[in-house]
N, C-alpha and C positions, 0 to 999 in steps of 0.2 A: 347296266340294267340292275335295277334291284329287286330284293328280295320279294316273291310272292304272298299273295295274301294266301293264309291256309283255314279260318277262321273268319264268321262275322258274326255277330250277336245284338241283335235290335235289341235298344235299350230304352227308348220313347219317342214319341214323335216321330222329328228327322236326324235320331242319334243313335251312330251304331259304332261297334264296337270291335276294331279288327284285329286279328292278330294275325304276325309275318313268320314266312319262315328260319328267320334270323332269329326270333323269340319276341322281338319288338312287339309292343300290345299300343292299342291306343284308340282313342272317340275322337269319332268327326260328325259335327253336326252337319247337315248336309242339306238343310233349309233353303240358304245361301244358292244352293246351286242347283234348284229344281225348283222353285216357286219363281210363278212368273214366266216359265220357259214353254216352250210346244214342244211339236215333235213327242218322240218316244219319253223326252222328261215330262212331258204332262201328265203321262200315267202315276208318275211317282209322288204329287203334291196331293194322290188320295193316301194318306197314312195305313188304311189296310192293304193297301197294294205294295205300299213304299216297304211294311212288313215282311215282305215273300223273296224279300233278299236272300239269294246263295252264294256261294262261293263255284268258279267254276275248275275245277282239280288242273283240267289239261291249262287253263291260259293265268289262273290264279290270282285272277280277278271277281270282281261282285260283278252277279248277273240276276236279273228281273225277269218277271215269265212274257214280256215284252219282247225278249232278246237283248235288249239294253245292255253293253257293259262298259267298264269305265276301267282309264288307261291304271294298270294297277303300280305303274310308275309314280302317277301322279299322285294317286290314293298315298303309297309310302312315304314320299316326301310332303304330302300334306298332316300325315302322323306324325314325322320327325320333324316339322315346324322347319323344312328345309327349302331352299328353292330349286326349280326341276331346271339342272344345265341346261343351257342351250344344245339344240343339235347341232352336229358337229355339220360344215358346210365342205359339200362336193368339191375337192378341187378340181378344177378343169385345167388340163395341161395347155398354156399359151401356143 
């Protein structure tokens, strides 16, 4: 698991600005990942909506007044330019 988001700061458009509880800071445009989609992402391709981004304390992730929120695993290792391990697969005893 890594670190939480404790920090976001809309900085234009689809670009925001998060910071972890490690100290890590970092922008992710997030264009890419909400234009063109349904569901609960369609609310976010209107920019004053996409604005009303929070942080939420208990899961330390970004949350939208949709309910929306996004895995803050992913969020990290997409600031650290890192890729998200795989998860680890169940052994099942023979």
């Amino acid at each position: 698991m890594f670190p939480r988001v404790i920090a976001v700061r809309h900085l234009r458009e689809y670009w925001l600005e998060l910071t972890f509880a490690d100290g890590q800071k970092g922008r992710l445009d997030f264009r890419e990942r909400i234009t063109g989609r349904r569901g609960p992402f369609a609310a976010l391709q209107d920019v004053d909506f996409f604005k009303q981004v929070q942080v939420d304390p208990e899961a330390g992730t970004l949350v939208w007044p949709n309910d929306l929120d996004l895995d803050p695993d992913v969020l990290y290792c997409a600031v650290m330019g890192i890729e998200l391990p795989e998860p680890e697969q169940a052994q099942i005893p023979a």
